[in-house]
N, CA, C and O atoms as a GROMACS GRO file, in nm:
protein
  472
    1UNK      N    1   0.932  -0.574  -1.360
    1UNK     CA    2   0.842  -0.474  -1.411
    1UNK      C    3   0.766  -0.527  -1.532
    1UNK      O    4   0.777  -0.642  -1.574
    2UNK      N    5   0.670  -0.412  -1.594
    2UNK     CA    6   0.589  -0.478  -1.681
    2UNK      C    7   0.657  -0.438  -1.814
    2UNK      O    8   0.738  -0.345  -1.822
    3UNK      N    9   0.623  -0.507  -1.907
    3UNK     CA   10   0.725  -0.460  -2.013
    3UNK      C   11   0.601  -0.408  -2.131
    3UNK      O   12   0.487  -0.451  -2.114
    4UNK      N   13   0.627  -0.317  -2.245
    4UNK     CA   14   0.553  -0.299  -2.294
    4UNK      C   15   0.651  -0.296  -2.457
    4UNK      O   16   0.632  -0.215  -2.548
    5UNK      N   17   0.731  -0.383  -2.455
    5UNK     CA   18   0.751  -0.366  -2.612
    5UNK      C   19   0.701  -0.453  -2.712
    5UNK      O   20   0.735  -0.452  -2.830
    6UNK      N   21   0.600  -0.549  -2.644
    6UNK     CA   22   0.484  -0.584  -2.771
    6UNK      C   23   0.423  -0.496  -2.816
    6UNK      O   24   0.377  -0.400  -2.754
    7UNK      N   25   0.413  -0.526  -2.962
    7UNK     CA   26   0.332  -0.349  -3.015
    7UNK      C   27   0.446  -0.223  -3.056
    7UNK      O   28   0.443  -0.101  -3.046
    8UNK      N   29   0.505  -0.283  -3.086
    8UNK     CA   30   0.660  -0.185  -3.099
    8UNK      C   31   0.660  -0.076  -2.941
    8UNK      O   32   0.683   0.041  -2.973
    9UNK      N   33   0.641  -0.092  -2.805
    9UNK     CA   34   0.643  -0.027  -2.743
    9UNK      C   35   0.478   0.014  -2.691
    9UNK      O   36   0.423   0.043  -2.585
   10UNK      N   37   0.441  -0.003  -2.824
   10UNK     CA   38   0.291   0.115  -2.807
   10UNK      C   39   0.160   0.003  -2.677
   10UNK      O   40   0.044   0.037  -2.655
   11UNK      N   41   0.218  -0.101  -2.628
   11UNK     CA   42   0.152  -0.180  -2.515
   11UNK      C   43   0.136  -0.148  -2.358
   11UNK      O   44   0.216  -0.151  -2.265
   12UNK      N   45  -0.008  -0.114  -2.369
   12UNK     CA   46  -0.036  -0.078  -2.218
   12UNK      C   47  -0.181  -0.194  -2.124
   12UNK      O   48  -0.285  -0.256  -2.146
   13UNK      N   49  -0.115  -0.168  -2.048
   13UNK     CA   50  -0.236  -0.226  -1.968
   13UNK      C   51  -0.317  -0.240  -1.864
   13UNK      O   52  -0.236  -0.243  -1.772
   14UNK      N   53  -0.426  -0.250  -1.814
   14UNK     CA   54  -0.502  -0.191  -1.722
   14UNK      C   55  -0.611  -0.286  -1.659
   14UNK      O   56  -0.717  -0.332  -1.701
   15UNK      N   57  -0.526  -0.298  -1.517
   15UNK     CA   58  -0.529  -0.415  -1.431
   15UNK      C   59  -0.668  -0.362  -1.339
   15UNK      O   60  -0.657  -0.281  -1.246
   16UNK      N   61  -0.787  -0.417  -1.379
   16UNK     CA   62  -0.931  -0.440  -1.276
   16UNK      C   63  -0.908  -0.504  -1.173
   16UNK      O   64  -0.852  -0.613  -1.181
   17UNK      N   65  -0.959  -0.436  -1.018
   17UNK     CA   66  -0.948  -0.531  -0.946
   17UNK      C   67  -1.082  -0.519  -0.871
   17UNK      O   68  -1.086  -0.412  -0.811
   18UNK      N   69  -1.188  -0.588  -0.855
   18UNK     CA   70  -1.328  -0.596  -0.826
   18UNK      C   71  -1.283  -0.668  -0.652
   18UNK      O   72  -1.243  -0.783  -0.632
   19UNK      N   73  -1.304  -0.567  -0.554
   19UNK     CA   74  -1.284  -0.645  -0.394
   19UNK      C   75  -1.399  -0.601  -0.290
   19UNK      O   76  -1.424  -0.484  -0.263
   20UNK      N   77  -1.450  -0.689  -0.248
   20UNK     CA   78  -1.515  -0.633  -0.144
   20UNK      C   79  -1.514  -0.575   0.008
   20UNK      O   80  -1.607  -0.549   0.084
   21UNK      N   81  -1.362  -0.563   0.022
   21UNK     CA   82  -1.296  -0.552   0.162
   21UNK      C   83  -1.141  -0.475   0.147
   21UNK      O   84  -1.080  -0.424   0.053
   22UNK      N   85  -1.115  -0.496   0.284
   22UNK     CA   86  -0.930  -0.441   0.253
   22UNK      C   87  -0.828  -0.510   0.226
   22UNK      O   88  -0.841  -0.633   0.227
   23UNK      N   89  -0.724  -0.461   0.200
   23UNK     CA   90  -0.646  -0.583   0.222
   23UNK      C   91  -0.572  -0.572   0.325
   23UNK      O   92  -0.601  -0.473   0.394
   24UNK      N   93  -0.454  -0.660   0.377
   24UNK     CA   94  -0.362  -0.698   0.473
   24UNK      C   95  -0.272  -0.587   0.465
   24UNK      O   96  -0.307  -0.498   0.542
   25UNK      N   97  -0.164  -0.560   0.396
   25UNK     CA   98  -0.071  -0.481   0.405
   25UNK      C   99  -0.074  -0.368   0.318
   25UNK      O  100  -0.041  -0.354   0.200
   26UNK      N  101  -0.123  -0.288   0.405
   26UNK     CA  102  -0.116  -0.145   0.298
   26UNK      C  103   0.023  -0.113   0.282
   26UNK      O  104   0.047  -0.052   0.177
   27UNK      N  105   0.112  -0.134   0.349
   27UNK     CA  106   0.280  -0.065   0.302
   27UNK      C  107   0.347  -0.139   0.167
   27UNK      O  108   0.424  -0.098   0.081
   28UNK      N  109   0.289  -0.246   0.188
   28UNK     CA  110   0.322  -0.346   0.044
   28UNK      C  111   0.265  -0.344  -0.064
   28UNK      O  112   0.309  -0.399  -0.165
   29UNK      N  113   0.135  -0.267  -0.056
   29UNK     CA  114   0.072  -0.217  -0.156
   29UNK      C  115   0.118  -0.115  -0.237
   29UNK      O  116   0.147  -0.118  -0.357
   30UNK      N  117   0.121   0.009  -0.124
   30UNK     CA  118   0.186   0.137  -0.184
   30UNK      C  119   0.391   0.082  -0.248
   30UNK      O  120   0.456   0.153  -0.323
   31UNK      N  121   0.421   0.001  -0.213
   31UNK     CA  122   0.570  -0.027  -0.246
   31UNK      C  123   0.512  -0.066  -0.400
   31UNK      O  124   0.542  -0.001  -0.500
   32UNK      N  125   0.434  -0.171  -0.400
   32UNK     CA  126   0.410  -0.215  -0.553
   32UNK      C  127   0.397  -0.113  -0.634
   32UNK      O  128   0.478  -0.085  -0.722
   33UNK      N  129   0.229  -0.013  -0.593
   33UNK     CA  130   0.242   0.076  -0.674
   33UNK      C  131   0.359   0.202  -0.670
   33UNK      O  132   0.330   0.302  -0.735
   34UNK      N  133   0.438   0.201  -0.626
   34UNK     CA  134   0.523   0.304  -0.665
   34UNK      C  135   0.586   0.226  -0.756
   34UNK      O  136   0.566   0.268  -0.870
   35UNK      N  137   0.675   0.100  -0.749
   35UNK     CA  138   0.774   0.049  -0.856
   35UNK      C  139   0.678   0.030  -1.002
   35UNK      O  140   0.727   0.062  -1.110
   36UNK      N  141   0.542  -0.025  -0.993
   36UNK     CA  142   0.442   0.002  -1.117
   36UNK      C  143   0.456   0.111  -1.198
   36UNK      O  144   0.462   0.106  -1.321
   37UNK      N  145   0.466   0.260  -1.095
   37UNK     CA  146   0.420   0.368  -1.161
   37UNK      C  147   0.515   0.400  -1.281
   37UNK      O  148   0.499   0.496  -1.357
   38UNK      N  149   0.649   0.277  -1.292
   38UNK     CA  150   0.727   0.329  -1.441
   38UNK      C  151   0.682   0.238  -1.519
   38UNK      O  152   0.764   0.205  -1.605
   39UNK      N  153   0.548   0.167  -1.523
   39UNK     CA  154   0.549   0.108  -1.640
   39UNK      C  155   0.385   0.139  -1.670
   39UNK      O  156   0.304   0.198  -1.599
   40UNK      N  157   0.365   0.070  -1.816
   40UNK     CA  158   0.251   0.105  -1.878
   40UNK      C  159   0.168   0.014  -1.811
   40UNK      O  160   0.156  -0.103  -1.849
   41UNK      N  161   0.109   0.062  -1.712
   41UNK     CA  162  -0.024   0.023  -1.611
   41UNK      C  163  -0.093   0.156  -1.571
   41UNK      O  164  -0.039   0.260  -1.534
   42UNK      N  165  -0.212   0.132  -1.583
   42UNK     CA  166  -0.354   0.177  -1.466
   42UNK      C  167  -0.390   0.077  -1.389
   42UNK      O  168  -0.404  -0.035  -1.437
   43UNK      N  169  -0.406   0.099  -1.283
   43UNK     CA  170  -0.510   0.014  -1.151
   43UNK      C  171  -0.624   0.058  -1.145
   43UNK      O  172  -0.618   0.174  -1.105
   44UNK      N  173  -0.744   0.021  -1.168
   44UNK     CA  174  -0.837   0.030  -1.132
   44UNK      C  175  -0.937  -0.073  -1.047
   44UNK      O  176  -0.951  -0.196  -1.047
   45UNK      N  177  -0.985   0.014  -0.989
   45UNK     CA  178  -0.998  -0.078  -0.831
   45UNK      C  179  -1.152  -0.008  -0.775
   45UNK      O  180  -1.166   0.108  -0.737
   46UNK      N  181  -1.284  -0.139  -0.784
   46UNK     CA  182  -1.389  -0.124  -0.773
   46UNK      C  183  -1.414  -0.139  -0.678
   46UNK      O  184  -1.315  -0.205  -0.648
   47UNK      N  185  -1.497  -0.132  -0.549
   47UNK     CA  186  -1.512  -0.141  -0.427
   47UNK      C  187  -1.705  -0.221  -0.411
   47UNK      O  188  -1.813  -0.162  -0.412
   48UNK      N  189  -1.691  -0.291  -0.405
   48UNK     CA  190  -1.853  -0.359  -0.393
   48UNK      C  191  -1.885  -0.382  -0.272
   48UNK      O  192  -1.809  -0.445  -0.198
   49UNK      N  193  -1.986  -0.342  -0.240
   49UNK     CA  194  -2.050  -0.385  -0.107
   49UNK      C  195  -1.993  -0.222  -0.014
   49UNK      O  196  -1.943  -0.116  -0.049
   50UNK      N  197  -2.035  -0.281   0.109
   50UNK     CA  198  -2.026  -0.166   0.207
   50UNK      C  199  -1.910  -0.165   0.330
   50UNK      O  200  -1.917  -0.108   0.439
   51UNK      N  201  -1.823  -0.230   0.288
   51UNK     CA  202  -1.697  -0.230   0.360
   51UNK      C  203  -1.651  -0.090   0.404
   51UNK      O  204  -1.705   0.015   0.367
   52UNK      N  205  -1.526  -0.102   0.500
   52UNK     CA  206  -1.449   0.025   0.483
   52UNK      C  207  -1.328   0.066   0.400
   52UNK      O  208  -1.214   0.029   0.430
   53UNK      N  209  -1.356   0.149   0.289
   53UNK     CA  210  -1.294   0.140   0.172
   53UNK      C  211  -1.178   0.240   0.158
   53UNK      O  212  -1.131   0.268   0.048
   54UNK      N  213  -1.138   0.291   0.265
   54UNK     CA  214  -1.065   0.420   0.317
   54UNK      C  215  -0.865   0.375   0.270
   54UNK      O  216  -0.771   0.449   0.240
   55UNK      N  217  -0.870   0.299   0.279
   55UNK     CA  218  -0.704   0.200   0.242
   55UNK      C  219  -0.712   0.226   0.072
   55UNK      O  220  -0.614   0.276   0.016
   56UNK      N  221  -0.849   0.185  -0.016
   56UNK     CA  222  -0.873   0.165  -0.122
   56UNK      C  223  -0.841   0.333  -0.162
   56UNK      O  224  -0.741   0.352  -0.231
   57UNK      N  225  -0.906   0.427  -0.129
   57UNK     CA  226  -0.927   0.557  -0.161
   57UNK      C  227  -0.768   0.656  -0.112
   57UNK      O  228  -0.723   0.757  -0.166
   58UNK      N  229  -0.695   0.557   0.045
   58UNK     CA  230  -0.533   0.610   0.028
   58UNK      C  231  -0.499   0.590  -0.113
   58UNK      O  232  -0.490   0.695  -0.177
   59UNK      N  233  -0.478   0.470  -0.183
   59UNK     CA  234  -0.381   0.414  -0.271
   59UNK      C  235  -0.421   0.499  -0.368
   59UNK      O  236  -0.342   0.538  -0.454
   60UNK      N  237  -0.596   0.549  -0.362
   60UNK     CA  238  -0.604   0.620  -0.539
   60UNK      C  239  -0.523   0.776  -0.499
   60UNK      O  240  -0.498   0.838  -0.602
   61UNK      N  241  -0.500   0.811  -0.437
   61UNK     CA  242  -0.460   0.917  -0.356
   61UNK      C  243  -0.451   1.059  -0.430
   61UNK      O  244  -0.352   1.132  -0.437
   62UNK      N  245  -0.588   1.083  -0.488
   62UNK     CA  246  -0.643   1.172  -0.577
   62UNK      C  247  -0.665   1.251  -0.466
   62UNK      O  248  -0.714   1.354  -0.513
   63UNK      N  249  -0.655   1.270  -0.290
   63UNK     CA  250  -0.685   1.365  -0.227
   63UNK      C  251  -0.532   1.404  -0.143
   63UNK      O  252  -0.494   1.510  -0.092
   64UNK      N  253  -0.463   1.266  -0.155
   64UNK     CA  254  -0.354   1.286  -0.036
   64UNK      C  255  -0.213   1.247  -0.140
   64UNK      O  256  -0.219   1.193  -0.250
   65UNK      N  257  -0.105   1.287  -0.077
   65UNK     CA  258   0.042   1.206  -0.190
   65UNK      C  259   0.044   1.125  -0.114
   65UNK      O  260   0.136   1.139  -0.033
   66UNK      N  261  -0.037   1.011  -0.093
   66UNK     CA  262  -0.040   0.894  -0.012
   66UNK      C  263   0.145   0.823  -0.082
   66UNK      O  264   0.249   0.823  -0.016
   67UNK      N  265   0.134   0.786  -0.187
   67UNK     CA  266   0.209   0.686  -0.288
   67UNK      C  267   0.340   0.726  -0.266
   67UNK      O  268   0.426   0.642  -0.239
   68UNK      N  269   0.372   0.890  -0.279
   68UNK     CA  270   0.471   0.945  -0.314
   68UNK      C  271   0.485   0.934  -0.472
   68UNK      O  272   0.569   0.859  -0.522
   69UNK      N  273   0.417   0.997  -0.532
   69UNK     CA  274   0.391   0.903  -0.706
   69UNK      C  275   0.463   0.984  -0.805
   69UNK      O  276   0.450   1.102  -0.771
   70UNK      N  277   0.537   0.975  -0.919
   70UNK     CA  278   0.523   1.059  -1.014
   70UNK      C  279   0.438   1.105  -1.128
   70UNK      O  280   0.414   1.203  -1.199
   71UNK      N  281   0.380   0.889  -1.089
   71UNK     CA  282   0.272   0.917  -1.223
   71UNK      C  283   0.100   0.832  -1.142
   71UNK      O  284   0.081   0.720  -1.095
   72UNK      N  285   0.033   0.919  -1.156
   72UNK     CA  286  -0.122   0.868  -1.079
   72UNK      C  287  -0.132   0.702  -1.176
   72UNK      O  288  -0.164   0.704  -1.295
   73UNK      N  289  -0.108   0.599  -1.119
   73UNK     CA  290  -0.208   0.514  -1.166
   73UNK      C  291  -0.276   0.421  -1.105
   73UNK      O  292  -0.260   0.299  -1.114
   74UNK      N  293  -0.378   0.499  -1.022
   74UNK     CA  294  -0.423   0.435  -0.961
   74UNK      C  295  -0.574   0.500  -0.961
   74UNK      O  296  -0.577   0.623  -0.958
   75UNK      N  297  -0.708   0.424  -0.965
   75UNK     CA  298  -0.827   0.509  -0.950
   75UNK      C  299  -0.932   0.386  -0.909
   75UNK      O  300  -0.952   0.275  -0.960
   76UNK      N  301  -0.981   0.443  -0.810
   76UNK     CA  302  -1.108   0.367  -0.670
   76UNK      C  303  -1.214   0.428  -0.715
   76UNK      O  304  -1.212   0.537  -0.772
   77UNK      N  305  -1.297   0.372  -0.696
   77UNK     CA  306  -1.443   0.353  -0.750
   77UNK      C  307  -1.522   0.272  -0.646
   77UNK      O  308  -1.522   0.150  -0.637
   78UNK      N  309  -1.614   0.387  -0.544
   78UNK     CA  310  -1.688   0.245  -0.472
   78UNK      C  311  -1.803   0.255  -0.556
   78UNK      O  312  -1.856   0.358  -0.598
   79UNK      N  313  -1.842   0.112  -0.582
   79UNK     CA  314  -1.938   0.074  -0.708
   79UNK      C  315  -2.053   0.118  -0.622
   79UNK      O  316  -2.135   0.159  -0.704
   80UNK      N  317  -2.107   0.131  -0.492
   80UNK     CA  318  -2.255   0.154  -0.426
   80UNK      C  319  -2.252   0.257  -0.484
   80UNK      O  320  -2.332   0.247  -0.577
   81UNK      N  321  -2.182   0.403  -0.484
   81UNK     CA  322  -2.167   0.531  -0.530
   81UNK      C  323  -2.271   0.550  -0.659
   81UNK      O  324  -2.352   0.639  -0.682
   82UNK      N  325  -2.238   0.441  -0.726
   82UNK     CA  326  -2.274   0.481  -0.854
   82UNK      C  327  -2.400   0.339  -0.969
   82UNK      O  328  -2.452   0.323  -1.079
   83UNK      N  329  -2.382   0.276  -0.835
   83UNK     CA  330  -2.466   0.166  -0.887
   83UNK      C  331  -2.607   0.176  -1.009
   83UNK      O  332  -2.652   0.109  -1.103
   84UNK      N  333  -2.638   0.309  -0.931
   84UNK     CA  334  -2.795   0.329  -0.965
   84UNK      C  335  -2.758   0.337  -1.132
   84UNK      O  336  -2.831   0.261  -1.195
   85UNK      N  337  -2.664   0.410  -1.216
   85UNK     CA  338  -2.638   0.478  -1.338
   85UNK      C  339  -2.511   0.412  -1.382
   85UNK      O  340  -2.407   0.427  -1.317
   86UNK      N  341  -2.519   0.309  -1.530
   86UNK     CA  342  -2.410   0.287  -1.555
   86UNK      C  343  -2.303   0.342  -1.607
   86UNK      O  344  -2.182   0.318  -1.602
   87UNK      N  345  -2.414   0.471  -1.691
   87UNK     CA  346  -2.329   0.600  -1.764
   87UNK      C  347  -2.252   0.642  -1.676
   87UNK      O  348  -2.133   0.644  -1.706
   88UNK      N  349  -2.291   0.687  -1.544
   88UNK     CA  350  -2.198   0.771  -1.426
   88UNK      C  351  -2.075   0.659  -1.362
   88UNK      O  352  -1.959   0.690  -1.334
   89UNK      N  353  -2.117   0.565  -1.355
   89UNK     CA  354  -1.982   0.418  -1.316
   89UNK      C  355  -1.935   0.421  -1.421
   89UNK      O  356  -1.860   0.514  -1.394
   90UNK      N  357  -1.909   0.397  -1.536
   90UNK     CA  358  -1.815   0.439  -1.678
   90UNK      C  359  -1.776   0.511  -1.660
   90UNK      O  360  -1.654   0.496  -1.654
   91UNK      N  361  -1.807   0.607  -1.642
   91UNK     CA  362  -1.736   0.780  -1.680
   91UNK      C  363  -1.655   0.754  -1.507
   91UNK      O  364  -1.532   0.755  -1.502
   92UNK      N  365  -1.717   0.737  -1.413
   92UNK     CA  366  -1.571   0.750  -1.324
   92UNK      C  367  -1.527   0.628  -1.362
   92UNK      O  368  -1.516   0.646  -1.484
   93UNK      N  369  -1.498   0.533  -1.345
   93UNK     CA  370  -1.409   0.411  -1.392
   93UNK      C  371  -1.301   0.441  -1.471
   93UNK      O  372  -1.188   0.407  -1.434
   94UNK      N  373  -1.323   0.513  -1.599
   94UNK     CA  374  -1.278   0.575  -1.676
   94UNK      C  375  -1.190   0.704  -1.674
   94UNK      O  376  -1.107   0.739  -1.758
   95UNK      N  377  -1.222   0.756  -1.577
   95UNK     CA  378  -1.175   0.950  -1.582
   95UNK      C  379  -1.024   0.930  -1.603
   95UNK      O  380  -0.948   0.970  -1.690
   96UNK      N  381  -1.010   0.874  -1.522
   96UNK     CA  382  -0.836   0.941  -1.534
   96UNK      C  383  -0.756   0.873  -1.626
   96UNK      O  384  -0.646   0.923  -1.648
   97UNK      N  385  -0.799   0.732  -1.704
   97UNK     CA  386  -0.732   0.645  -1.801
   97UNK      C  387  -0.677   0.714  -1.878
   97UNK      O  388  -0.559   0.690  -1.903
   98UNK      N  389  -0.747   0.829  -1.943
   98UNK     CA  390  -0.658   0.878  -2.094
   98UNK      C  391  -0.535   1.008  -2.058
   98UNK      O  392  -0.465   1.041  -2.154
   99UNK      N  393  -0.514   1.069  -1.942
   99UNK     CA  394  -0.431   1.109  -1.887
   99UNK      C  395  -0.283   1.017  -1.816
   99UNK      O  396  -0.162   1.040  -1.829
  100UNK      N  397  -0.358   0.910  -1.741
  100UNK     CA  398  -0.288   0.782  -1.745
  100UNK      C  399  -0.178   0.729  -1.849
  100UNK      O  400  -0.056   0.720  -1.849
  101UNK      N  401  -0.264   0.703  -1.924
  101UNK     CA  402  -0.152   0.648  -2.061
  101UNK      C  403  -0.098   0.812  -2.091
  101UNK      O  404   0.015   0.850  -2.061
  102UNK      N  405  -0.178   0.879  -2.142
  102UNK     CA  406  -0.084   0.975  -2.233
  102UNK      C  407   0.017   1.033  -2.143
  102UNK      O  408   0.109   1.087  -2.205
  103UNK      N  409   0.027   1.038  -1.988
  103UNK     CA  410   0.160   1.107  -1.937
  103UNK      C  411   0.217   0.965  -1.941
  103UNK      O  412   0.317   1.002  -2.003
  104UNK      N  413   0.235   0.842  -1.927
  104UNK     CA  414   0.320   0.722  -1.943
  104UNK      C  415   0.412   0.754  -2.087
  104UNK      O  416   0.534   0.774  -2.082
  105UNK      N  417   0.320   0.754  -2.237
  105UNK     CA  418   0.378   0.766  -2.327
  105UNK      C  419   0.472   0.911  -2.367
  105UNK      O  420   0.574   0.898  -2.434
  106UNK      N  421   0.438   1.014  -2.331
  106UNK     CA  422   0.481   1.127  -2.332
  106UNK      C  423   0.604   1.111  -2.232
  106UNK      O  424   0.712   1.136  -2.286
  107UNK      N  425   0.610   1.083  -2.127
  107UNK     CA  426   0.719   1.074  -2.043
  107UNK      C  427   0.832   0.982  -2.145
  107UNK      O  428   0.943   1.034  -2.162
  108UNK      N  429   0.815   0.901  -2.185
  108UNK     CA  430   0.874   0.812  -2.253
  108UNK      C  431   0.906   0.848  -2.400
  108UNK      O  432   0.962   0.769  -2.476
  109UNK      N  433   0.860   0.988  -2.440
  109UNK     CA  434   0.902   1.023  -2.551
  109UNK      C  435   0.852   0.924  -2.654
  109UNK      O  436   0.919   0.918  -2.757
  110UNK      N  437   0.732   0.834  -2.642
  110UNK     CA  438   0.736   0.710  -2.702
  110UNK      C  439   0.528   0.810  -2.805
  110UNK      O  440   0.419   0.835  -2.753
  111UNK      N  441   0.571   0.826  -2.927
  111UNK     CA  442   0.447   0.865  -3.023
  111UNK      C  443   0.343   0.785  -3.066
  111UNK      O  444   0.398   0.676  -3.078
  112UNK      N  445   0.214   0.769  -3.099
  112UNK     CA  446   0.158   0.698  -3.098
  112UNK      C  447   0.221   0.633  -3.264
  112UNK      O  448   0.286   0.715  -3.330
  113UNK      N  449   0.208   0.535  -3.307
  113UNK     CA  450   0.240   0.481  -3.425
  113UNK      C  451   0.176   0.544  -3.562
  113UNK      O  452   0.057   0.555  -3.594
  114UNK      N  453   0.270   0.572  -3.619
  114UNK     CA  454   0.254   0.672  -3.762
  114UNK      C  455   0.246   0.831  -3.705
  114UNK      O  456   0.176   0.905  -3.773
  115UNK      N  457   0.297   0.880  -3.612
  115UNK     CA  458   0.328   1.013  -3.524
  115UNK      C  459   0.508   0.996  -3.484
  115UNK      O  460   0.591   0.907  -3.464
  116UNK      N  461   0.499   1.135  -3.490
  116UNK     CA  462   0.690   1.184  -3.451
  116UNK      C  463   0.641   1.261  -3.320
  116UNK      O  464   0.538   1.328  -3.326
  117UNK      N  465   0.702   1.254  -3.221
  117UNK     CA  466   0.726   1.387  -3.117
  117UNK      C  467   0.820   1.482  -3.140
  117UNK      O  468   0.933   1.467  -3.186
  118UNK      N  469   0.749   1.608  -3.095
  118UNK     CA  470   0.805   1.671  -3.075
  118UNK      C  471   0.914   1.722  -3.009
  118UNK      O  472   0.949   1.839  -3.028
   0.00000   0.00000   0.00000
Protein backbone atom coordinates (compact mmCIF):
# COMPACT_ATOMS: atom_id res chain seq x y z
CA UNK A 1 0.00 0.00 0.00
CA UNK A 2 0.79 3.61 -0.20
CA UNK A 3 2.05 5.03 2.85
CA UNK A 4 1.45 8.50 3.86
CA UNK A 5 3.50 9.22 6.99
CA UNK A 6 5.81 11.71 5.29
CA UNK A 7 4.43 14.95 6.46
CA UNK A 8 3.60 13.62 9.90
CA UNK A 9 0.78 11.59 8.15
CA UNK A 10 -0.68 14.74 6.49
CA UNK A 11 0.76 13.04 2.72
CA UNK A 12 -1.53 12.46 -0.08
CA UNK A 13 -1.34 11.78 -3.54
CA UNK A 14 -2.90 11.97 -6.83
CA UNK A 15 -1.99 9.66 -9.54
CA UNK A 16 -2.80 11.28 -13.46
CA UNK A 17 -3.25 8.90 -15.89
CA UNK A 18 -3.54 10.54 -19.57
CA UNK A 19 -4.69 7.11 -22.04
CA UNK A 20 -6.02 6.98 -25.17
CA UNK A 21 -7.68 3.52 -25.17
CA UNK A 22 -8.64 0.60 -22.71
CA UNK A 23 -6.91 -1.42 -20.97
CA UNK A 24 -6.50 -5.36 -20.84
CA UNK A 25 -7.90 -6.43 -17.59
CA UNK A 26 -10.62 -4.68 -16.13
CA UNK A 27 -10.93 -7.26 -13.03
CA UNK A 28 -7.31 -6.32 -12.12
CA UNK A 29 -8.02 -2.95 -12.27
CA UNK A 30 -11.03 -2.80 -10.07
CA UNK A 31 -8.86 -5.34 -7.50
CA UNK A 32 -6.14 -2.49 -7.42
CA UNK A 33 -8.53 0.11 -6.91
CA UNK A 34 -10.34 -1.40 -4.17
CA UNK A 35 -6.99 -2.32 -2.08
CA UNK A 36 -5.94 1.68 -3.04
CA UNK A 37 -9.15 2.89 -1.69
CA UNK A 38 -7.38 2.66 2.08
CA UNK A 39 -4.79 4.82 1.26
CA UNK A 40 -4.18 8.51 0.54
CA UNK A 41 -4.76 8.36 -3.33
CA UNK A 42 -7.09 9.93 -6.06
CA UNK A 43 -6.97 8.47 -9.65
CA UNK A 44 -7.55 10.61 -12.06
CA UNK A 45 -7.90 9.39 -15.41
CA UNK A 46 -8.14 11.56 -18.72
CA UNK A 47 -9.44 9.96 -21.77
CA UNK A 48 -7.96 11.61 -25.16
CA UNK A 49 -9.03 10.91 -28.41
CA UNK A 50 -12.21 9.00 -29.39
CA UNK A 51 -11.84 5.55 -28.16
CA UNK A 52 -14.37 3.52 -26.26
CA UNK A 53 -14.07 4.87 -22.87
CA UNK A 54 -16.94 2.87 -21.14
CA UNK A 55 -14.22 0.46 -18.85
CA UNK A 56 -12.70 4.08 -17.98
CA UNK A 57 -16.21 5.54 -16.79
CA UNK A 58 -16.98 1.63 -14.92
CA UNK A 59 -13.87 2.27 -12.68
CA UNK A 60 -14.98 6.10 -11.97
CA UNK A 61 -18.24 4.45 -11.03
CA UNK A 62 -19.94 7.78 -10.14
CA UNK A 63 -23.09 6.02 -11.91
CA UNK A 64 -22.74 2.26 -10.95
CA UNK A 65 -20.97 0.45 -7.44
CA UNK A 66 -18.88 -0.88 -10.17
CA UNK A 67 -15.64 -1.10 -7.41
CA UNK A 68 -17.62 -2.17 -4.49
CA UNK A 69 -15.83 1.03 -2.84
CA UNK A 70 -15.93 2.60 0.52
CA UNK A 71 -14.11 5.48 -0.52
CA UNK A 72 -14.65 7.07 -4.39
CA UNK A 73 -11.16 7.54 -5.68
CA UNK A 74 -11.46 7.41 -8.74
CA UNK A 75 -12.64 10.27 -11.46
CA UNK A 76 -12.72 9.95 -15.66
CA UNK A 77 -12.66 12.77 -17.63
CA UNK A 78 -13.00 12.28 -21.45
CA UNK A 79 -10.82 15.28 -22.40
CA UNK A 80 -12.98 15.66 -26.11
CA UNK A 81 -15.94 16.57 -23.57
CA UNK A 82 -14.36 19.46 -22.55
CA UNK A 83 -11.56 20.34 -24.80
CA UNK A 84 -13.13 23.48 -26.14
CA UNK A 85 -12.89 25.32 -22.24
CA UNK A 86 -10.05 24.88 -19.93
CA UNK A 87 -12.03 26.43 -17.03
CA UNK A 88 -14.75 23.53 -17.55
CA UNK A 89 -11.69 20.55 -17.86
CA UNK A 90 -10.31 21.97 -14.40
CA UNK A 91 -13.34 22.15 -12.66
CA UNK A 92 -14.24 18.48 -13.73
CA UNK A 93 -10.69 17.13 -13.30
CA UNK A 94 -10.97 18.56 -10.08
CA UNK A 95 -14.65 17.97 -8.64
CA UNK A 96 -14.37 15.30 -6.52
CA UNK A 97 -10.52 15.83 -5.16
CA UNK A 98 -11.46 17.85 -2.06
CA UNK A 99 -14.11 15.33 -0.89
CA UNK A 100 -11.50 12.68 -1.84
CA UNK A 101 -8.91 13.67 0.60
CA UNK A 102 -11.17 15.09 3.24
CA UNK A 103 -13.24 11.63 3.65
CA UNK A 104 -9.52 9.77 3.53
CA UNK A 105 -8.39 12.14 6.42
CA UNK A 106 -11.56 12.22 8.42
CA UNK A 107 -11.92 8.46 8.20
CA UNK A 108 -8.54 8.32 9.70
CA UNK A 109 -9.30 10.65 12.43
CA UNK A 110 -6.04 12.20 11.08
CA UNK A 111 -6.56 16.73 11.48
CA UNK A 112 -5.06 18.89 9.28
CA UNK A 113 -1.73 20.16 11.11
CA UNK A 114 -2.17 22.81 13.90
CA UNK A 115 -6.12 21.35 14.15
CA UNK A 116 -7.57 18.72 16.90
CA UNK A 117 -10.67 16.56 15.82
CA UNK A 118 -13.35 16.32 17.10
Amino acid sequence: GINAEYGGGQGYLILLILTDGQFTDLQACVQAIQQAQQSPLSIIIVGVGNADFSNMEYLDGDRTNAAARTRDIVQFVPFNKYSHSPTLLARELLAELPGQVEKYYTSRKIAPLGKKMH
